[in-house]
PDB file with SEQRES, HELIX, SHEET and CRYST1 records, atoms N, CA, C and O in Angstrom:
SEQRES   1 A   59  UNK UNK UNK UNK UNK UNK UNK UNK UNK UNK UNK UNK UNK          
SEQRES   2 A   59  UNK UNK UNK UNK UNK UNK UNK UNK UNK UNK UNK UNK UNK          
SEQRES   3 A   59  UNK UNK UNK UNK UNK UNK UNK UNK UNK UNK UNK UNK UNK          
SEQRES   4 A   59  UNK UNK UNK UNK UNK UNK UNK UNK UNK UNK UNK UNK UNK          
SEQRES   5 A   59  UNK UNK UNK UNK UNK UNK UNK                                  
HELIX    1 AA1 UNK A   37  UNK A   39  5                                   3    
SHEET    1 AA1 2 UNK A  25  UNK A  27  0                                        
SHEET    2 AA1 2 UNK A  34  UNK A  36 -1                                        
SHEET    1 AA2 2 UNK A  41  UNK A  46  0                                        
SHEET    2 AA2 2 UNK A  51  UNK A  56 -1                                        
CRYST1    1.000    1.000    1.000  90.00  90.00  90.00 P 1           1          
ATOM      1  N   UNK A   1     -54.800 146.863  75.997  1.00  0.00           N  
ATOM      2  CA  UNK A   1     -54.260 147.380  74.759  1.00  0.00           C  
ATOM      3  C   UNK A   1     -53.401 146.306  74.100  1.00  0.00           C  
ATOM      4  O   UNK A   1     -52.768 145.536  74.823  1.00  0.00           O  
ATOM      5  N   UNK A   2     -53.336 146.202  72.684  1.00  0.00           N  
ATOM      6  CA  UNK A   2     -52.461 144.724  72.171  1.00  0.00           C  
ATOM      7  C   UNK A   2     -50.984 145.299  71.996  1.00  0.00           C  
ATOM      8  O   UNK A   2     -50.690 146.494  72.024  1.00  0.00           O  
ATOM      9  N   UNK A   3     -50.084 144.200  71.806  1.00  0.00           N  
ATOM     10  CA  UNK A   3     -49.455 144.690  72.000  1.00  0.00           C  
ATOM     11  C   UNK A   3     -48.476 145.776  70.987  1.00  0.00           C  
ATOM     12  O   UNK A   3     -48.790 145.847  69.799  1.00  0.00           O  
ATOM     13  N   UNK A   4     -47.845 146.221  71.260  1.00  0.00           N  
ATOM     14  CA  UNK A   4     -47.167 147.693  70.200  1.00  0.00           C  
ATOM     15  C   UNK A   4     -46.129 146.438  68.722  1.00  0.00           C  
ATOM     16  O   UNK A   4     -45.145 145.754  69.006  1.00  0.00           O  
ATOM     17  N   UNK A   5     -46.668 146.505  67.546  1.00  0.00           N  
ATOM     18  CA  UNK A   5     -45.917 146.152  66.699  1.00  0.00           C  
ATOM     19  C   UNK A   5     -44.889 146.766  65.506  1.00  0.00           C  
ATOM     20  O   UNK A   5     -45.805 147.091  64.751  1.00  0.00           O  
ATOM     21  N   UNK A   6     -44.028 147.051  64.983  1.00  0.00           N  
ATOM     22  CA  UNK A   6     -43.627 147.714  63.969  1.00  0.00           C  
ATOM     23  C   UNK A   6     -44.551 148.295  62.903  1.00  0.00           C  
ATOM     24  O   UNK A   6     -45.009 147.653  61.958  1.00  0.00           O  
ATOM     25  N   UNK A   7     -44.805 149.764  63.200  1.00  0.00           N  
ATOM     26  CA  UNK A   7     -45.716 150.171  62.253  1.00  0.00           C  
ATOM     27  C   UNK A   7     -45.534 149.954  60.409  1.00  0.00           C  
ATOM     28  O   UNK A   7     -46.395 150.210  59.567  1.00  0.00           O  
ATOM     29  N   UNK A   8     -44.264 149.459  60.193  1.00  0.00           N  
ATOM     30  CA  UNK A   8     -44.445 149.684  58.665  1.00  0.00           C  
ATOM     31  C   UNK A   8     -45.087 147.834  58.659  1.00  0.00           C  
ATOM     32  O   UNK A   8     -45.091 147.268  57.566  1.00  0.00           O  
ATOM     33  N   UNK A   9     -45.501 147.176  59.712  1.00  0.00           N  
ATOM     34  CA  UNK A   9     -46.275 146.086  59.095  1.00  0.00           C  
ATOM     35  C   UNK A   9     -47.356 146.149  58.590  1.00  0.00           C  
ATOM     36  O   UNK A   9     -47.646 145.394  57.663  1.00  0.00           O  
ATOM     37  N   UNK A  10     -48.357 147.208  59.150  1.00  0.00           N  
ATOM     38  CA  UNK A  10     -49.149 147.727  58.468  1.00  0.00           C  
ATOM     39  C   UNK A  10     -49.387 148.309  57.230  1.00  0.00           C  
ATOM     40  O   UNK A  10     -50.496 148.573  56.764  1.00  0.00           O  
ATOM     41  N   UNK A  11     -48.152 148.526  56.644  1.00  0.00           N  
ATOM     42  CA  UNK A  11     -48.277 148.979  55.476  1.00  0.00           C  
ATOM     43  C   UNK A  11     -47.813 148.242  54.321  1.00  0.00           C  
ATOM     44  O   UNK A  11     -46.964 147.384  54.566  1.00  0.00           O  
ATOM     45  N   UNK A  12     -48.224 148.398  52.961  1.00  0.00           N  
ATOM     46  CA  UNK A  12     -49.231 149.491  52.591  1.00  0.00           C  
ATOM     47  C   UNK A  12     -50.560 148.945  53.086  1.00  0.00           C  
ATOM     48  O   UNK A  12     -50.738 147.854  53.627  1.00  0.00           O  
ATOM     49  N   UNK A  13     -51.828 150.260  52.704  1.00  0.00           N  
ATOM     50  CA  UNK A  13     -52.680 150.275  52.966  1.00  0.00           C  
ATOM     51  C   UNK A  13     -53.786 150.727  52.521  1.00  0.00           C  
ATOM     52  O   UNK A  13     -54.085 151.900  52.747  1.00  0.00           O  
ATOM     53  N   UNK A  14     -54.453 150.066  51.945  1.00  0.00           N  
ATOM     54  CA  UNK A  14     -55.652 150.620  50.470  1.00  0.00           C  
ATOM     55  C   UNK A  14     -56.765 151.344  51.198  1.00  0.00           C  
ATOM     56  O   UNK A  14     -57.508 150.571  51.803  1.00  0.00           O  
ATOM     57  N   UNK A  15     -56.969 152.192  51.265  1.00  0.00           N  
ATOM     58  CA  UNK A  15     -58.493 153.253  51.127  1.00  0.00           C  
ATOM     59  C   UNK A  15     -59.135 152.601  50.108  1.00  0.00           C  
ATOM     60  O   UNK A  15     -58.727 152.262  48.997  1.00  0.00           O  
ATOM     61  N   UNK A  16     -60.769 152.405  50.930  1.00  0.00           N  
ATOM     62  CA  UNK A  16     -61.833 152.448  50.228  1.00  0.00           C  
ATOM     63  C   UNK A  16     -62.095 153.185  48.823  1.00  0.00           C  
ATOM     64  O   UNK A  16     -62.813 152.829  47.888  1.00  0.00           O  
ATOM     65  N   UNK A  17     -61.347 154.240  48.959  1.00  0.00           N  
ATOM     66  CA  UNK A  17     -61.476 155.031  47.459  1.00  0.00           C  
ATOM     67  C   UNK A  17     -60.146 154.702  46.736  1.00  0.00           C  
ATOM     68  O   UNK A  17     -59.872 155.570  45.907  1.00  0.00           O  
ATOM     69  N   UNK A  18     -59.276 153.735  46.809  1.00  0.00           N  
ATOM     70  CA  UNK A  18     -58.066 153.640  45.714  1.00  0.00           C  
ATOM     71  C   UNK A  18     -57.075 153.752  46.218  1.00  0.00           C  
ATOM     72  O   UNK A  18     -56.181 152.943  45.972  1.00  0.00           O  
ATOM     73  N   UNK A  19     -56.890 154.772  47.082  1.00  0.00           N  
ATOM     74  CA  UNK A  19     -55.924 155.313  47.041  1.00  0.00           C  
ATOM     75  C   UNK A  19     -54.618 154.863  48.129  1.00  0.00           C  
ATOM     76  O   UNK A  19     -54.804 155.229  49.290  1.00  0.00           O  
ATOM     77  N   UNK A  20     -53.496 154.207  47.891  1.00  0.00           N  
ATOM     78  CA  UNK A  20     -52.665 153.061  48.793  1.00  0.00           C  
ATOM     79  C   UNK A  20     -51.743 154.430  49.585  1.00  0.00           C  
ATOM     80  O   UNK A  20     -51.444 155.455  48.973  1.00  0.00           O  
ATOM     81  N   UNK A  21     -51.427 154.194  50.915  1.00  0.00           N  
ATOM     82  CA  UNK A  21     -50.024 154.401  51.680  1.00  0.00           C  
ATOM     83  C   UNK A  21     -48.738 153.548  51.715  1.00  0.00           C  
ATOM     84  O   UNK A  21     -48.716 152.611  52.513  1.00  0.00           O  
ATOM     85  N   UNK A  22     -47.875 153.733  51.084  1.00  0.00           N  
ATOM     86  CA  UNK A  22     -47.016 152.853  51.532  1.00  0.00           C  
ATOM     87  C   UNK A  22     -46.025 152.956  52.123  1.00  0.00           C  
ATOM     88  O   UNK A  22     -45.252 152.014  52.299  1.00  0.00           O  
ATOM     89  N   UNK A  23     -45.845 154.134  52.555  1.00  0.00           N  
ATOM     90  CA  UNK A  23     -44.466 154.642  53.900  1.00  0.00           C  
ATOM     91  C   UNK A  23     -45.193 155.593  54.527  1.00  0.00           C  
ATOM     92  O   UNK A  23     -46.185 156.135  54.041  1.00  0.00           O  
ATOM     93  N   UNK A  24     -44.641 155.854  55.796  1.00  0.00           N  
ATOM     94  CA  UNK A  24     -44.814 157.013  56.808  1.00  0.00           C  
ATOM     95  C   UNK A  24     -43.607 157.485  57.598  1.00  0.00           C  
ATOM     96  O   UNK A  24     -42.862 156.674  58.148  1.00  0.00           O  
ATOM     97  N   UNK A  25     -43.487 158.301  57.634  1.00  0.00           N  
ATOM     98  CA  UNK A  25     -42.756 159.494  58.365  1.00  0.00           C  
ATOM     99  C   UNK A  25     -43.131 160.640  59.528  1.00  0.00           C  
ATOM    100  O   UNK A  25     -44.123 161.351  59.691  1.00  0.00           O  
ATOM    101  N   UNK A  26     -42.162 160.520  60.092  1.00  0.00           N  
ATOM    102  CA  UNK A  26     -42.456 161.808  60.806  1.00  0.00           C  
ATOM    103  C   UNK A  26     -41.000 162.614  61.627  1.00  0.00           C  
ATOM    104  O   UNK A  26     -40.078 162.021  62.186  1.00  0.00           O  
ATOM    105  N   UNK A  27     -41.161 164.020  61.484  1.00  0.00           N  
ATOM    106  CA  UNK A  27     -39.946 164.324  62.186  1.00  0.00           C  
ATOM    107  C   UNK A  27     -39.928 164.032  63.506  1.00  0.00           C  
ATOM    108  O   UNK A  27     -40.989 163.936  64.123  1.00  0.00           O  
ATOM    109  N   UNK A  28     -38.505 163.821  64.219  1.00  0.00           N  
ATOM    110  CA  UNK A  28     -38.740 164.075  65.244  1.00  0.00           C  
ATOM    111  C   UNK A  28     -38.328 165.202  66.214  1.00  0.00           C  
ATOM    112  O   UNK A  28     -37.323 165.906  66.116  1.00  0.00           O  
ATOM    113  N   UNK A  29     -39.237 165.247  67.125  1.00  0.00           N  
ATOM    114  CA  UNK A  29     -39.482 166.777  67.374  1.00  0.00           C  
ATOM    115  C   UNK A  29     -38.159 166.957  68.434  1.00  0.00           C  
ATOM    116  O   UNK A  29     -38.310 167.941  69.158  1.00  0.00           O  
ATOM    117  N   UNK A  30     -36.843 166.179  68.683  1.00  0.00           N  
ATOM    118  CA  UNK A  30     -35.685 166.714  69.437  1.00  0.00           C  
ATOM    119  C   UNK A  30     -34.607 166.595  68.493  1.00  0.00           C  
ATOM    120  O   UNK A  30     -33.551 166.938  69.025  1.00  0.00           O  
ATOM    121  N   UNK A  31     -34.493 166.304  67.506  1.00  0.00           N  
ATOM    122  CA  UNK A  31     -33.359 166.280  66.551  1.00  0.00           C  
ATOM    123  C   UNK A  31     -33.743 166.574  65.154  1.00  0.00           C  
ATOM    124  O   UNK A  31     -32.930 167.030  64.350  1.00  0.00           O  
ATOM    125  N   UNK A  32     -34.819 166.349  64.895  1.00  0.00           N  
ATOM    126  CA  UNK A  32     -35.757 167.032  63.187  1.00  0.00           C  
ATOM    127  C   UNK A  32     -34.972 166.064  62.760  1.00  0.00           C  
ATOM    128  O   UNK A  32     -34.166 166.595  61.996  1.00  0.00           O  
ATOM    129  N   UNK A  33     -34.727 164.715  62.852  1.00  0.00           N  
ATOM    130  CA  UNK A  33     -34.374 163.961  61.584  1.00  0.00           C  
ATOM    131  C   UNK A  33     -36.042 163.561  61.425  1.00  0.00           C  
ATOM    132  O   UNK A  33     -36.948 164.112  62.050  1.00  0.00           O  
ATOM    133  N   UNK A  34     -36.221 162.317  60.293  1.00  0.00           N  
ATOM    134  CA  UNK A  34     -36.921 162.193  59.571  1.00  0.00           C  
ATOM    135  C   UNK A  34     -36.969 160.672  60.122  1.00  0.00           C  
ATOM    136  O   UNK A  34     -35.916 160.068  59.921  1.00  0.00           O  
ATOM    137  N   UNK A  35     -37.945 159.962  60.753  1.00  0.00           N  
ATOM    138  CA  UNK A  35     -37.822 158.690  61.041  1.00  0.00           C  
ATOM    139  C   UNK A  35     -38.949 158.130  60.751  1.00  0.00           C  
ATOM    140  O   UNK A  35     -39.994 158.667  61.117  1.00  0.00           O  
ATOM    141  N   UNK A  36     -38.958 156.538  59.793  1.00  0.00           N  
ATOM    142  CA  UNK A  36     -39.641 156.323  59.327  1.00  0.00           C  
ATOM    143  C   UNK A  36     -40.341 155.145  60.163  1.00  0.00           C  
ATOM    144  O   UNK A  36     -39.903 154.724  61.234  1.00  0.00           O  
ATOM    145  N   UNK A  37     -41.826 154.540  59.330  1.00  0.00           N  
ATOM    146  CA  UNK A  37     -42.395 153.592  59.966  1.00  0.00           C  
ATOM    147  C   UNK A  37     -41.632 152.146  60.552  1.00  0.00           C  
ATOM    148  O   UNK A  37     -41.948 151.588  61.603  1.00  0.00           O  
ATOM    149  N   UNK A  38     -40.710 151.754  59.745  1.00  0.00           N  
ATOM    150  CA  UNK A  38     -39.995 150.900  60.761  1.00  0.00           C  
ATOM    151  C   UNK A  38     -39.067 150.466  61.442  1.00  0.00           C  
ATOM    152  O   UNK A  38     -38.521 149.387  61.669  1.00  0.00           O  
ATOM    153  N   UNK A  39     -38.925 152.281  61.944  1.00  0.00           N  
ATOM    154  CA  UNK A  39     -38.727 152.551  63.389  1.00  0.00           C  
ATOM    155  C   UNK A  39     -39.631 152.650  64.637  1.00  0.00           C  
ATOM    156  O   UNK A  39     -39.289 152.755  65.815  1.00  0.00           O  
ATOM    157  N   UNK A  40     -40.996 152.584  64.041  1.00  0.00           N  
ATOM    158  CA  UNK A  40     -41.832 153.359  64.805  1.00  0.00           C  
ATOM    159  C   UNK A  40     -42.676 151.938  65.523  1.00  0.00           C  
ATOM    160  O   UNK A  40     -42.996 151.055  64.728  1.00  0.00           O  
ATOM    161  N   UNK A  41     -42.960 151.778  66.744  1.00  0.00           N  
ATOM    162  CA  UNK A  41     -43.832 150.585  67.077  1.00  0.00           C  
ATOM    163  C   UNK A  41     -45.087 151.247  67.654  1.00  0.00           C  
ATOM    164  O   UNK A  41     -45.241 152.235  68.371  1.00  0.00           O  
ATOM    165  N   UNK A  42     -45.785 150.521  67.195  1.00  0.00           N  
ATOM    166  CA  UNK A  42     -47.581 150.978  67.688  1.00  0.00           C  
ATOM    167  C   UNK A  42     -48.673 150.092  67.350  1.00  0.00           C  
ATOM    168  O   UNK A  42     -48.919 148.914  67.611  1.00  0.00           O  
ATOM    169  N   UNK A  43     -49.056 150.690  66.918  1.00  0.00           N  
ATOM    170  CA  UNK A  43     -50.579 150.166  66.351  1.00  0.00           C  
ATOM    171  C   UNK A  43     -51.313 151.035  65.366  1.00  0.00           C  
ATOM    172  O   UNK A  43     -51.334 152.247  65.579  1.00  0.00           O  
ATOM    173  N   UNK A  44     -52.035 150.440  64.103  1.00  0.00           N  
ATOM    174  CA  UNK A  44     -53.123 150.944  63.432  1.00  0.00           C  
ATOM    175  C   UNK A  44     -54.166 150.364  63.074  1.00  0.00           C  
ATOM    176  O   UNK A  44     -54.281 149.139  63.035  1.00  0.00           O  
ATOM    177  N   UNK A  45     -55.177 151.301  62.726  1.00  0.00           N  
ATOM    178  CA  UNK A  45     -56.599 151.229  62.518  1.00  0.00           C  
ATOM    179  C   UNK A  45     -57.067 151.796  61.421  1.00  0.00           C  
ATOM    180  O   UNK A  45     -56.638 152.940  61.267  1.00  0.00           O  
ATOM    181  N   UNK A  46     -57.765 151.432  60.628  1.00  0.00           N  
ATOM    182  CA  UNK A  46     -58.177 151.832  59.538  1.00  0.00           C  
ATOM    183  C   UNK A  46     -59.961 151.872  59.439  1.00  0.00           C  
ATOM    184  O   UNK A  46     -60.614 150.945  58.961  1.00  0.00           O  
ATOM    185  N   UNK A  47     -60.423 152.851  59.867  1.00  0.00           N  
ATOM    186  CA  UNK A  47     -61.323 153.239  59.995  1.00  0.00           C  
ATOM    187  C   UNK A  47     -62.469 154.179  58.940  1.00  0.00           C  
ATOM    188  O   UNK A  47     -62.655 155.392  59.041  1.00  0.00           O  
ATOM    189  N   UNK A  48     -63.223 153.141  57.818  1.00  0.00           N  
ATOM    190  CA  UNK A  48     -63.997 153.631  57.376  1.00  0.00           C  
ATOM    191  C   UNK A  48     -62.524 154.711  56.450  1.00  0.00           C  
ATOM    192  O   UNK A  48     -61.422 154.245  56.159  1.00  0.00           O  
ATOM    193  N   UNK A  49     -62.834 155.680  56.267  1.00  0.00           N  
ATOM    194  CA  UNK A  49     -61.371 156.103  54.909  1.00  0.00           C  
ATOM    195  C   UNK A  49     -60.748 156.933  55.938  1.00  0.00           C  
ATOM    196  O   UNK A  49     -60.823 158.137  55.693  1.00  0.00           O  
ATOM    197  N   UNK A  50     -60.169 156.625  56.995  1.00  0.00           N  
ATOM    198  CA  UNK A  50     -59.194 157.253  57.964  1.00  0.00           C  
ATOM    199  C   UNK A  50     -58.471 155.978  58.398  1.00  0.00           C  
ATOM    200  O   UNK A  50     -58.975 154.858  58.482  1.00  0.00           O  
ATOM    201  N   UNK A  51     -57.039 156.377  58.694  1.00  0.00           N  
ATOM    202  CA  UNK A  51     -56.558 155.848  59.142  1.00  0.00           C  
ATOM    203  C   UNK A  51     -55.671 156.393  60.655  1.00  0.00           C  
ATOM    204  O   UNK A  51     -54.931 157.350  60.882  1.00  0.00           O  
ATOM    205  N   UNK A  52     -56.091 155.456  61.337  1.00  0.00           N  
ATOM    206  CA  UNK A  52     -55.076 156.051  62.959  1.00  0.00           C  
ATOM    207  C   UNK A  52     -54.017 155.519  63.178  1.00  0.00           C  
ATOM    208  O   UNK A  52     -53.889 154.302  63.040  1.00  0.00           O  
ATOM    209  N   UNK A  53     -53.158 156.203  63.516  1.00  0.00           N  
ATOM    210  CA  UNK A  53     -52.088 155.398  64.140  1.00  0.00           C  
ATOM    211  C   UNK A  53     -51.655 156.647  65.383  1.00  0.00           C  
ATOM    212  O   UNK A  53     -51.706 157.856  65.610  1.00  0.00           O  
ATOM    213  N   UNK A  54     -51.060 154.901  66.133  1.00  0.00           N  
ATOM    214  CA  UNK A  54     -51.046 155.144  67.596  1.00  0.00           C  
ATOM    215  C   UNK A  54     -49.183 154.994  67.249  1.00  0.00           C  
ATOM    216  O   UNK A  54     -48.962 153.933  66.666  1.00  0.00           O  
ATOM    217  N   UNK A  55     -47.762 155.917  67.523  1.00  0.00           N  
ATOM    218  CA  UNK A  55     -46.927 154.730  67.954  1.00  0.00           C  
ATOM    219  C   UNK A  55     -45.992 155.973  68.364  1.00  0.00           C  
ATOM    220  O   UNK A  55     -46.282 157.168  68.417  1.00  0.00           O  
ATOM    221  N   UNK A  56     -44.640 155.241  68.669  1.00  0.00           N  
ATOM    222  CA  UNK A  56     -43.311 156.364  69.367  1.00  0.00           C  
ATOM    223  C   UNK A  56     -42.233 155.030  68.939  1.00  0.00           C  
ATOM    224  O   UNK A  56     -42.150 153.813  68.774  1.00  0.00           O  
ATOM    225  N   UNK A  57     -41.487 156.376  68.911  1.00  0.00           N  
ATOM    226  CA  UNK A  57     -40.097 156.064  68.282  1.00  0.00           C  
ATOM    227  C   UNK A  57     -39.024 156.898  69.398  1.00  0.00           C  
ATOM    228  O   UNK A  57     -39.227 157.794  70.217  1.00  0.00           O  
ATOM    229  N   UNK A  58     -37.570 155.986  68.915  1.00  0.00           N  
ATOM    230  CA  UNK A  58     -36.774 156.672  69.483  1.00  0.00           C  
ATOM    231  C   UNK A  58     -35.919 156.925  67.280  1.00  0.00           C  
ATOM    232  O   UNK A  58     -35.939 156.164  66.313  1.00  0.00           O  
ATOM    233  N   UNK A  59     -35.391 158.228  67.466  1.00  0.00           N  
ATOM    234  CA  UNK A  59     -34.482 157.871  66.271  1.00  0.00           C  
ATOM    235  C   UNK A  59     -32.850 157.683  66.606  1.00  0.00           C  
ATOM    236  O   UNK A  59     -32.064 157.398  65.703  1.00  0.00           O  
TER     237      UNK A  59                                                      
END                                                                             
């Protein structure tokens, strides 16, 4: 597996159809704050008009 990088390096990120990401979020599920991509280390893939991401955070 390579190794885990800061997910907001990945971003932004253009879809085949137009349409860009340029932040990500997610709560987290022991305190419900709101922690964003670069907090988060992982990995992504952009697959045909999906995108995956692999990552964990502490907030």
């Amino acid at each position: 597996m390579a190794r885990p990088e800061q997910i907001s390096r990945y971003l932004p990120v253009t879809f085949p159809n137009g349409i860009k990401v340029r932040r990500f979020g997610k709560h987290c599920p022991h305190c419900h704050a709101m922690v964003g991509a670069e907090s988060m280390l992982g990995s992504a893939h952009l697959l045909q008009d999906r995108l995956y991401l692999h990552a964990e955070a502490t907030c």
